[in-house]
N, C-alpha and C positions, 0 to 999 in steps of 0.2 A: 289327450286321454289322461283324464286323474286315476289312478291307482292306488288307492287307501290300503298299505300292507299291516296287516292286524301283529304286534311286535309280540309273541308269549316268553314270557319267565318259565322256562322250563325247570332250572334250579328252584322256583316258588313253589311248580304245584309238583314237582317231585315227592311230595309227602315224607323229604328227609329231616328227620329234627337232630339239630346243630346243638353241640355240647359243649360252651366253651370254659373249659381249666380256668383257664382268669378269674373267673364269677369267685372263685374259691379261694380267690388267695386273700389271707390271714392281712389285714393291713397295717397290725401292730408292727411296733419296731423291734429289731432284733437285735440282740447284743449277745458278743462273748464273754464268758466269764472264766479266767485263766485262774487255776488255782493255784499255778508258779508263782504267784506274786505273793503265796503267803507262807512259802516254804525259805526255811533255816539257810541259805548261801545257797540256794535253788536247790537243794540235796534233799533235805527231808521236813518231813510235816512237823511240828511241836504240838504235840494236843495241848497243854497250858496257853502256849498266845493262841493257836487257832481258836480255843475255845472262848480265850479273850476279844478275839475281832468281833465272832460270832455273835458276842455279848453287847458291844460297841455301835459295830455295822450302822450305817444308816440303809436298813432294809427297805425302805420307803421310795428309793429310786428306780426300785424295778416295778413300780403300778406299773399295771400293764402293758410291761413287754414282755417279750416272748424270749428265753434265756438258754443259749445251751453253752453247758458247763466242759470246759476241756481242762489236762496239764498239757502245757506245750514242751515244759523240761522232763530231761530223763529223770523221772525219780519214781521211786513207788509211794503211793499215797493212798492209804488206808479206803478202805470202802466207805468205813463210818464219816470224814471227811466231807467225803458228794452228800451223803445223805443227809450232813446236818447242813450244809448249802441248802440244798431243795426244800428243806423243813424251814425254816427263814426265809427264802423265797415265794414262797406259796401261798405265802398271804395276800403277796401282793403281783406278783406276775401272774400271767394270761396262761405261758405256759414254760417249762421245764423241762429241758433235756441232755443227758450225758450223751456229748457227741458236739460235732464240729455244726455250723451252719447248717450245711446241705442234711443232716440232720433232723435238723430243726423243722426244716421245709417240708424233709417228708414226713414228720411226724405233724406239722400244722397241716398239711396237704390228707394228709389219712386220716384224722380226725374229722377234716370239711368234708371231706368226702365220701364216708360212713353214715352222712346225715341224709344223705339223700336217698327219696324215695324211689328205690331201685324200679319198682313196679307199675312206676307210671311209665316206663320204658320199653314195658312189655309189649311184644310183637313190633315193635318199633324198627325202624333204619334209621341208625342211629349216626351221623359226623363228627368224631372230634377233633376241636376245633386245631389246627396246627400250628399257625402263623399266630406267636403275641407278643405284644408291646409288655408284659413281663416274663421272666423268666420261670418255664413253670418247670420243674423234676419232672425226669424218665420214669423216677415213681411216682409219681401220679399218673401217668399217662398209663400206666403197669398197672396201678390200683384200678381204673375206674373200668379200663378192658376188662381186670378179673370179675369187678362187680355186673358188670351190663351183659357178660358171655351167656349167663345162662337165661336172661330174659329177653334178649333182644332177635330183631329178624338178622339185623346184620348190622355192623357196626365197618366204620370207614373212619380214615385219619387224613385229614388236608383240611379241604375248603369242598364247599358244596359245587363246585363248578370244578375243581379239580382234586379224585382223591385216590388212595389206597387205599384196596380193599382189605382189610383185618379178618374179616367172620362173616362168614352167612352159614346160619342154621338150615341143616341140608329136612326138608319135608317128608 
């Protein structure tokens, strides 16, 4: 007796569309930029040399990378300071931020993800995605649930064969 059992993808024709964070991440490089390194015996700022580096600088190493700007020393350091960093920066990096790394990521991560056409999501079941070979921020995963909440049918967080449900819009 042959037996031909027909196999179905139920995860296929589940009609779930799969969102995954990865797609979005920023591939440029990221670097810190410590402004300890150009403070008076790590204590305080000198506007004459600072304003001297500024002048010097080979500004042309940050093409397009993506920068966020910390002091790692106790000192206080003028607002004006960051701002003339970012102002020489910005001609030539992708992108600019006062704050550590994870910073960085979620301000690259908020920006990619502002671009997206929220509304083609509409009435949708929506997966996102859990499991990545990058490390994606809690905000983004924060961002893109706030963005998809109010047009989606229901939004879930894993893998399309195994997930958490987040949201279902009650009818």
């Amino acid at each position: 007796m042959d037996i031909q059992e027909n196999i179905v993808n139920k995860v296929a024709s589940s009609g779930l569309v799969t969102l995954n964070l990865e797609e979005y991440f920023h591939k440029g490089e990221r670097l810190v930029y410590d402004i300890k390194d150009n403070l008076f015996h790590g204590l305080i700022l000198k506007e004459q040399d600072f304003r001297a580096f500024i002048k010097e600088h080979n500004w042309g190493k940050y093409q397009n990378k993506n920068i966020a700007i910390i002091c790692s020393a106790d000192a206080i350091v003028p607002t004006w300071a960051y701002m003339l960093l970012a102002n020489r920066m910005k001609p030539f990096a992708n992108e600019i931020v006062f704050g550590n790394l994870e910073t960085l990521e979620t301000v690259l991560y908020t920006k990619a993800l502002a671009k997206i056409k929220i509304n083609e999501f509409a009435g949708e079941r929506v997966v996102i995605k859990g499991c990545a070979d990058l490390e994606v921020p809690v905000s983004a995963y924060v961002e893109i649930t706030a963005l998809l909440t109010p047009v989606v049918k229901s939004i879930m967080y894993g893998e399309p064969c195994s997930t958490v449900p987040i949201y279902k819009r009650k009818d």
